[in-house]
VODRENPA-248265 format. One record per residue (C-alpha): residue in three letters; chain; x, y, z. Coordinates in steps of 0.5 Angstrom, whole numbers, plus 500, padded with zeros to 3 digits. Layout:
REM VODRENPA-248265
<rec type="Ala" mol="A" X="X" Y="Y" Z="Z"/>
...
REM end
This chain:
REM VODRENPA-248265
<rec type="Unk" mol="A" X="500" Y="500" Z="500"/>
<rec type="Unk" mol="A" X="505" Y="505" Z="502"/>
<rec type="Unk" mol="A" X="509" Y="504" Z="495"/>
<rec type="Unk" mol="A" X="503" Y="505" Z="491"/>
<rec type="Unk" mol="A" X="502" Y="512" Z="495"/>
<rec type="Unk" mol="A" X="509" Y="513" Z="495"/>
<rec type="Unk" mol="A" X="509" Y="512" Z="486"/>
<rec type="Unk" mol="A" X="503" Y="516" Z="486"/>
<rec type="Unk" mol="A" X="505" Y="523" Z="489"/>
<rec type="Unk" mol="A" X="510" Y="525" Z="483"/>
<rec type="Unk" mol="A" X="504" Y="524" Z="479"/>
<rec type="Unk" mol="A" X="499" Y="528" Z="484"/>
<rec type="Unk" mol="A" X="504" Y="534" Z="485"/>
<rec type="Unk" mol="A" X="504" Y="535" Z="477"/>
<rec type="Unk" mol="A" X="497" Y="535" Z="476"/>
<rec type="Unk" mol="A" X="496" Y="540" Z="482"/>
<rec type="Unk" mol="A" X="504" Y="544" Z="478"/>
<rec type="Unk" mol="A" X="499" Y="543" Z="471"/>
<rec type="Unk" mol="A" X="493" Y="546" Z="475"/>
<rec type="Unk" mol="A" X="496" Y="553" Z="478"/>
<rec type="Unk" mol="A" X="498" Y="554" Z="470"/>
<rec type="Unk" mol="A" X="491" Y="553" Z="468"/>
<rec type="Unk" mol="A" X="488" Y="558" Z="473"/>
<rec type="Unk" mol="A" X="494" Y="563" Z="472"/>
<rec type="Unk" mol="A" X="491" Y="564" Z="465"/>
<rec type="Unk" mol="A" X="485" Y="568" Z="467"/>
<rec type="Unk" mol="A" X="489" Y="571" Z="473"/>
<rec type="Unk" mol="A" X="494" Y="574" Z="469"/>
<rec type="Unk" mol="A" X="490" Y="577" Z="464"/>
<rec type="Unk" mol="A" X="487" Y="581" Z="469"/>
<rec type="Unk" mol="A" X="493" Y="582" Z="471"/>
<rec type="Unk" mol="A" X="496" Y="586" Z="466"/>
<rec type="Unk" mol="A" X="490" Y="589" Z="464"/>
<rec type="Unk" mol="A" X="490" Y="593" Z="472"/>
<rec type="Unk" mol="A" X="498" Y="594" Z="470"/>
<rec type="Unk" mol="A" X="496" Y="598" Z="464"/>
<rec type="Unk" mol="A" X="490" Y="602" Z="466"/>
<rec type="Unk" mol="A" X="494" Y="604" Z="472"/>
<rec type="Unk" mol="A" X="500" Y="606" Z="468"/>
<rec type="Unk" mol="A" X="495" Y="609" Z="463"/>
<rec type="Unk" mol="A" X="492" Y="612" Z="467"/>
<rec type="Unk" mol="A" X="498" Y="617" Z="471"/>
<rec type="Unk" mol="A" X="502" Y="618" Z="465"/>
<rec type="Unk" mol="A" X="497" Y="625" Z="464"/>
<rec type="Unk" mol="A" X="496" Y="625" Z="472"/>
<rec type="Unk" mol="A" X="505" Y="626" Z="473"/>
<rec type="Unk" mol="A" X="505" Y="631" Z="467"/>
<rec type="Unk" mol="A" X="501" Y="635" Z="471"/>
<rec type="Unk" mol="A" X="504" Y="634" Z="479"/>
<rec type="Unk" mol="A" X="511" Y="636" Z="475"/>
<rec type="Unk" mol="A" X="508" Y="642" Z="470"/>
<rec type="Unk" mol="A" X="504" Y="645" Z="475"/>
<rec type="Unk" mol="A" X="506" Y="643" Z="482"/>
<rec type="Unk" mol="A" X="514" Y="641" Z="481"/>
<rec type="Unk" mol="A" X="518" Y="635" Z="484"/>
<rec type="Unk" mol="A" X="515" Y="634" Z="490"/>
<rec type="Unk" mol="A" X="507" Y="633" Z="488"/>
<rec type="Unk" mol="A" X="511" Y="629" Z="481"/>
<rec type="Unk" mol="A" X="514" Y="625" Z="486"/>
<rec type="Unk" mol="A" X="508" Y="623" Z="490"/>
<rec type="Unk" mol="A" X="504" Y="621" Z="484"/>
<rec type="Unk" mol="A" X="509" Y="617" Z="482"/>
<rec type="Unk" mol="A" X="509" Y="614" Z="489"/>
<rec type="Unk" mol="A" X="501" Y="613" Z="489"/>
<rec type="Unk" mol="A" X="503" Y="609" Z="481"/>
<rec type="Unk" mol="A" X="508" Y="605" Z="484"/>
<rec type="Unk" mol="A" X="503" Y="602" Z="491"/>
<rec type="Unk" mol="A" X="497" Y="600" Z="485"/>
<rec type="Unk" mol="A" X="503" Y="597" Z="480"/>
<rec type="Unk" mol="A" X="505" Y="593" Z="487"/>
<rec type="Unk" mol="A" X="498" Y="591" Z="488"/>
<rec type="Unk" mol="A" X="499" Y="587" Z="481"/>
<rec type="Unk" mol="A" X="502" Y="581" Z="485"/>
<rec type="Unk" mol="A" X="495" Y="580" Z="489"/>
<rec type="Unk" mol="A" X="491" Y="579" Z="483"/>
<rec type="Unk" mol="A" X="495" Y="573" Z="483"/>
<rec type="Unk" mol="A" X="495" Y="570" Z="489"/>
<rec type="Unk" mol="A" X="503" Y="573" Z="492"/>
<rec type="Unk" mol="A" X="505" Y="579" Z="495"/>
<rec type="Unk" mol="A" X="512" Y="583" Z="497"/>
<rec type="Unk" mol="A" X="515" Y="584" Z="503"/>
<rec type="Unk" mol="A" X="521" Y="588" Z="506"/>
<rec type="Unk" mol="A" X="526" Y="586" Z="512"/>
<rec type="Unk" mol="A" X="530" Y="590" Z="516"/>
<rec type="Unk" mol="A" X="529" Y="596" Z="513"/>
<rec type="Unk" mol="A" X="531" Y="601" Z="519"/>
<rec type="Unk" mol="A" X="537" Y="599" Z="518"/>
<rec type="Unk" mol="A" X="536" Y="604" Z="512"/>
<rec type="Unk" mol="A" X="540" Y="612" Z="515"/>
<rec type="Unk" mol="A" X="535" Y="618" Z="514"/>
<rec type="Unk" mol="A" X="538" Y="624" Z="511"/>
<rec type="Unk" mol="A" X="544" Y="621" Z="507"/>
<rec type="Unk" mol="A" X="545" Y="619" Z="500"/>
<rec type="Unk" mol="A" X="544" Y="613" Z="499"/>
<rec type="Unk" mol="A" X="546" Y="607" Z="494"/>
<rec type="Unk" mol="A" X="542" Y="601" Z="493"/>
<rec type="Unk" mol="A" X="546" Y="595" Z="490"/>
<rec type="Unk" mol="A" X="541" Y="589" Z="489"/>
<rec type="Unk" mol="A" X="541" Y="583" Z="485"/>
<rec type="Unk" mol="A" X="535" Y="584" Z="479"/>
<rec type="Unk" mol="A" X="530" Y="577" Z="478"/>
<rec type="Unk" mol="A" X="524" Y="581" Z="475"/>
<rec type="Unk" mol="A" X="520" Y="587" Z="473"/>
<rec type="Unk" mol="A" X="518" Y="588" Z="481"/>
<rec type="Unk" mol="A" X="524" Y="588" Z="483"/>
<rec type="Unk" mol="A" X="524" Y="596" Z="481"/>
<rec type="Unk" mol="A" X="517" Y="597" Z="483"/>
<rec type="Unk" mol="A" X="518" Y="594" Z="490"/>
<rec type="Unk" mol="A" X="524" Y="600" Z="491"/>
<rec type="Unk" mol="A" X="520" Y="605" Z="488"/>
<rec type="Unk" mol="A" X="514" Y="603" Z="493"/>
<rec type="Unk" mol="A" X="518" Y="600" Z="499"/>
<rec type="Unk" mol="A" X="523" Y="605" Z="499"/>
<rec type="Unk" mol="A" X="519" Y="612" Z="498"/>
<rec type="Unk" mol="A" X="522" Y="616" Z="504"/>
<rec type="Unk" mol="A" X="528" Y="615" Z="500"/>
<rec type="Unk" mol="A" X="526" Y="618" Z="494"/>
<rec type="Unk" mol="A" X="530" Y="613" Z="490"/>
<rec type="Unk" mol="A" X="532" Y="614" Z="482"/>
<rec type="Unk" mol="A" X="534" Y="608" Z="478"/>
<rec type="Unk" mol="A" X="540" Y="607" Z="473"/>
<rec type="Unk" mol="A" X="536" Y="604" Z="468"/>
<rec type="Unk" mol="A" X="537" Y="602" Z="460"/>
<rec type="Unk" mol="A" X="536" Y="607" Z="455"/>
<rec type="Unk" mol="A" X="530" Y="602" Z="451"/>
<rec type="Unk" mol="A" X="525" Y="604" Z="457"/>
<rec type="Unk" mol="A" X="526" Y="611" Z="456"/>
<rec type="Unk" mol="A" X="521" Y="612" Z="451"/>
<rec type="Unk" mol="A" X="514" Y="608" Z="449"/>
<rec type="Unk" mol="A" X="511" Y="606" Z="457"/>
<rec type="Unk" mol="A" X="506" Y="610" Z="459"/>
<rec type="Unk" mol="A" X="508" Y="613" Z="465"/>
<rec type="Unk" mol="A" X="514" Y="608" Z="466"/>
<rec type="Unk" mol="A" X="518" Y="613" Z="461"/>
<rec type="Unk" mol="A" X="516" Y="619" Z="463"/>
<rec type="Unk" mol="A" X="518" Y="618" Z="470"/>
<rec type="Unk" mol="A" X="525" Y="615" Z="468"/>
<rec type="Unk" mol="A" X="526" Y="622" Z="463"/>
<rec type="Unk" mol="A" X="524" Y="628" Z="468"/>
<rec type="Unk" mol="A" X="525" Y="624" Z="476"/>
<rec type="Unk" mol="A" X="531" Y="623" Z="477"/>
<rec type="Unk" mol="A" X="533" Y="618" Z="474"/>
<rec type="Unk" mol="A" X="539" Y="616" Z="468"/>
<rec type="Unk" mol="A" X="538" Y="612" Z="462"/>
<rec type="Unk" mol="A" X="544" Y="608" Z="459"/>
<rec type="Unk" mol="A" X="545" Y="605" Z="453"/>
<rec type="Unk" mol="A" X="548" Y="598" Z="455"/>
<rec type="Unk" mol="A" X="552" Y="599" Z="449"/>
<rec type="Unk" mol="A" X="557" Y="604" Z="448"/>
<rec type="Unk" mol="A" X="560" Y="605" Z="457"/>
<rec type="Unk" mol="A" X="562" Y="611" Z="454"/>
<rec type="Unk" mol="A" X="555" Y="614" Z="455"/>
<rec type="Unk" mol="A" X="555" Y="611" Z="461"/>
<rec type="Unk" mol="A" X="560" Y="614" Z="464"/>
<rec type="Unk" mol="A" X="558" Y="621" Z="464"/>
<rec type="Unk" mol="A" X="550" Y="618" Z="466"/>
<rec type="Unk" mol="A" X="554" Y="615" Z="473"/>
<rec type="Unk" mol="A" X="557" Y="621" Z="475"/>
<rec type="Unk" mol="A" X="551" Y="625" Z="474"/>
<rec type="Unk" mol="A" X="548" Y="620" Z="478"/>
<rec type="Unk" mol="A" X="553" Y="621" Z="484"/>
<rec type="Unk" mol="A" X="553" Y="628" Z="484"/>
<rec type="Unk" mol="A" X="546" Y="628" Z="485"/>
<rec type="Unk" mol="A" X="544" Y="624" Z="490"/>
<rec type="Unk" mol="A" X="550" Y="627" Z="493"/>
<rec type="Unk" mol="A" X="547" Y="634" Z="493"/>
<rec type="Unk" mol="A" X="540" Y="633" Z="494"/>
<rec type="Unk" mol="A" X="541" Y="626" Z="500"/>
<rec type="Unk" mol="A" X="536" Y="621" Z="496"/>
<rec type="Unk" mol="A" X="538" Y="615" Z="493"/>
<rec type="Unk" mol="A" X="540" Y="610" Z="488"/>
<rec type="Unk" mol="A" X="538" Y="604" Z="485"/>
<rec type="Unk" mol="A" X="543" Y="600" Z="481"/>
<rec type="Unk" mol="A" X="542" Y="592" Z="480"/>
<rec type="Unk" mol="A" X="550" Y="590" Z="478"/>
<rec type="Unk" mol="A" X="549" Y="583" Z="474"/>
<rec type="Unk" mol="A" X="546" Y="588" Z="469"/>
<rec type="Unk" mol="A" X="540" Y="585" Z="466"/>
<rec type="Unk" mol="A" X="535" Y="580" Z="471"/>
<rec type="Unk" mol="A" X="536" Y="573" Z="473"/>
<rec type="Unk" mol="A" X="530" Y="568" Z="469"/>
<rec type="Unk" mol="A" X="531" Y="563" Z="474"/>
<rec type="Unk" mol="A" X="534" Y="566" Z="481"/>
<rec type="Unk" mol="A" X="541" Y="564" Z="480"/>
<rec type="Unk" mol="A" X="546" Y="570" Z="481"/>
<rec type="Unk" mol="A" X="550" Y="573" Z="476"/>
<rec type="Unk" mol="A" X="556" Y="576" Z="477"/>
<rec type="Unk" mol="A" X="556" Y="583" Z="479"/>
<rec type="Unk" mol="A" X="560" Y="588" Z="475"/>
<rec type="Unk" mol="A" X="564" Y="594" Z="478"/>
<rec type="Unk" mol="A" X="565" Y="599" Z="474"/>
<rec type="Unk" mol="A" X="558" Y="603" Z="475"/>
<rec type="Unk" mol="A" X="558" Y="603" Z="483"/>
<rec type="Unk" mol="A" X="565" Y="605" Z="482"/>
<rec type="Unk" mol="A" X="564" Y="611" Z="479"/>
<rec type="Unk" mol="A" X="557" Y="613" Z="483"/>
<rec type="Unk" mol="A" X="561" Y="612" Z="490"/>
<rec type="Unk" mol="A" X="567" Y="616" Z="487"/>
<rec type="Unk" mol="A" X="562" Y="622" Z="486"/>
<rec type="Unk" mol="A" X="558" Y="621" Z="492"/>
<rec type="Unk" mol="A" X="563" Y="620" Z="498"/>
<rec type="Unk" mol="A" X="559" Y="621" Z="503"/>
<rec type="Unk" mol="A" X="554" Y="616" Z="502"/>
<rec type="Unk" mol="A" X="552" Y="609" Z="505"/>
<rec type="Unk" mol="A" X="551" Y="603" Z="501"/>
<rec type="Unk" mol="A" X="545" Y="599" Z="502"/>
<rec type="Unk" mol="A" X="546" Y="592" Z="500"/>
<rec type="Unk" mol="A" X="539" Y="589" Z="498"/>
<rec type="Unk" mol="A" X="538" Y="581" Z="497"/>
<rec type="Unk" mol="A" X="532" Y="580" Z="493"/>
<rec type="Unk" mol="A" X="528" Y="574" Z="493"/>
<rec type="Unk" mol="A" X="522" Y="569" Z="489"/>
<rec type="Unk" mol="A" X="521" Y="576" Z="484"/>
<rec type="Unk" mol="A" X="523" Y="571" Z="479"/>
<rec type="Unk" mol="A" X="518" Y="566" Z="480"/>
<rec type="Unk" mol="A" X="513" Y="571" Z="477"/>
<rec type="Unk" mol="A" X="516" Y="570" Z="470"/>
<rec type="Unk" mol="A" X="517" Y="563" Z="471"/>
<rec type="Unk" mol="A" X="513" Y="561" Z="465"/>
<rec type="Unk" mol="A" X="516" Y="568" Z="461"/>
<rec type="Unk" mol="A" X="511" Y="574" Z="460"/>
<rec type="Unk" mol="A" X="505" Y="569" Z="460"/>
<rec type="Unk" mol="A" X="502" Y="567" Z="464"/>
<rec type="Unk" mol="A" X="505" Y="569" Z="470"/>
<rec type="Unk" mol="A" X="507" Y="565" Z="477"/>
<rec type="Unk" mol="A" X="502" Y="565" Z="482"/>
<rec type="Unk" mol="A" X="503" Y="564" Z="490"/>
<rec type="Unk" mol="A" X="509" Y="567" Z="491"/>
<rec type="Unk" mol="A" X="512" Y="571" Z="496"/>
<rec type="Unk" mol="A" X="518" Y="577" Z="494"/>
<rec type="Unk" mol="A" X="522" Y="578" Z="499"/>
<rec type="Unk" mol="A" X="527" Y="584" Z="500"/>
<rec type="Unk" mol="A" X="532" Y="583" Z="505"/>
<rec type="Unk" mol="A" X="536" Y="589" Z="507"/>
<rec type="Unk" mol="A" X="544" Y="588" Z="509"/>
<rec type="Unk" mol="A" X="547" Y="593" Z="515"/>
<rec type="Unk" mol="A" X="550" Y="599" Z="511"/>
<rec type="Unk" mol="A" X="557" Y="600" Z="509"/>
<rec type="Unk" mol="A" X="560" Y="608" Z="508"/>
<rec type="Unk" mol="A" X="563" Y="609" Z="502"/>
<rec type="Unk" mol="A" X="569" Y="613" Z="504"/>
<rec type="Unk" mol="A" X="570" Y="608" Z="511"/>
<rec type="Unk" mol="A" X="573" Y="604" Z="506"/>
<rec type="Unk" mol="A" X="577" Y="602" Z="499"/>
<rec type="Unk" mol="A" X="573" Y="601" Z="494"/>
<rec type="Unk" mol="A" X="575" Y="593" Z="493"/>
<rec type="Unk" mol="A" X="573" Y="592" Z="500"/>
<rec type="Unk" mol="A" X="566" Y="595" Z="499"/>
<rec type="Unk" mol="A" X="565" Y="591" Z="493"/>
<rec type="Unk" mol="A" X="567" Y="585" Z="496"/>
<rec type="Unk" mol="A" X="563" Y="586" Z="502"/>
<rec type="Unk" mol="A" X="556" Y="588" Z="498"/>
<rec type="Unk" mol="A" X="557" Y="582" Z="493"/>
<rec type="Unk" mol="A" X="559" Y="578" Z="499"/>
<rec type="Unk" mol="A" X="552" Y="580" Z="503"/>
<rec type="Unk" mol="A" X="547" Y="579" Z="498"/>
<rec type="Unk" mol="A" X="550" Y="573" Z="494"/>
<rec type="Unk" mol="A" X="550" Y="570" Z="501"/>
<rec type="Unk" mol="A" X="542" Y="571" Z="503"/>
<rec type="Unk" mol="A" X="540" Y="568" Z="495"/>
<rec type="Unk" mol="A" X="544" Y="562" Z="498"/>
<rec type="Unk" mol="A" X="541" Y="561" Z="504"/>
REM end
């Protein structure tokens, strides 16, 4: 008898694998259809906050944006944390160093991470053509680089840098440079976060590990994951200048690598 139920329980787990597919269908076209409504819908309301109210009423739209975007993920049954946020420093420049799994990885910053006003150091092909998405990526803050001429990047770090320097907000940099399709780390290249603590002397590096963002787009864009639960673990700070680069760099990896292990 105990045999028989042992030969039966790959068979049952598949089905059930088959079934959350199946009903994902549905879920997912739901999904996508709030998603773009909400980006739809703010494109108009961010060009008025800029144009008419200025930054602050700019960046609270795009922060009412990014809280029904995150909602998103309850059409499918999953939902986003944070740990350790008060680990965060106020009133300091910040860099956010993080692994990239998926596209809630940026929204969940953006939402999560408010108080501390964070720009995104992004690919230039999202600049243009994604209602709301482009237009906050263009006149809030942010930099766009084009992934294949580091010459352009250069110049769109420094900027970077000086202003988080300057106005104490923060930035988001995903160093594996594109995003992880199954969860398994990438290797982490140097040379942005280089530059961006170069010209913001002054700022704190957050370590960020991301968890199960991937697990959304197991199947690709369609459908989506469902019952997931994305994790962001926030690591102890680490002061630029308290340290040499290589140090910093080494810490930053070590810390975020370790908890997508564990």
């Amino acid at each position: 008898m105990l045999y028989i139920i042992k030969n039966k329980i790959p068979t049952f787990v598949e089905n059930l694998r088959k079934m959350k597919k199946i009903i994902s269908y549905p879920l997912s076209i739901l999904a996508y259809l709030w998603f773009l409504f909400f980006i739809c819908l703010f494109q108009p309301i961010q060009w008025l906050s800029l144009n008419i109210f200025g930054y602050q009423a700019h960046k609270k739209s795009v922060d009412y944006l990014n809280f029904f975007l995150i909602q998103t993920l309850f059409l499918i049954f999953s939902c986003a944390e944070v740990e350790n946020r008060a680990l965060i420093p106020e009133g300091e420049p910040i860099i956010f160093v993080s692994n990239h799994q998926g596209l809630f990885d940026i929204i969940g910053f953006a939402w999560f991470m408010r108080k501390f006003h964070p720009k995104f150091v992004s690919k230039i092909e999202l600049g243009k053509g994604i209602p709301s998405v482009s237009y906050n990526l263009n006149h809030g803050g942010s930099v766009l680089i084009d992934r294949k001429d580091p010459k352009q990047a250069l110049p769109a770090l420094k900027k970077m840098g000086q202003y988080i320097e300057k106005y104490h907000r923060s930035t988001v940099i995903f160093p594996e440079g594109t995003r992880s399709k199954d969860g398994q780390f990438k290797t982490f290249a140097a040379n942005g976060l280089k530059i961006l603590c170069k010209y913001a002397p002054n700022a704190y590096v957050i370590p960020v590990t991301i968890t199960n963002s991937w697990k959304v787009f197991r199947y690709g864009n369609f459908p989506l994951g469902l019952g997931n639960t994305l994790k962001f673990t926030v690591h102890p700070p680490i002061k630029v200048n308290e340290c040499d680069f290589n140090t910093l760099f080494e810490k930053t990896e070590k810390a975020i690598v370790t908890d997508i292990i564990s």
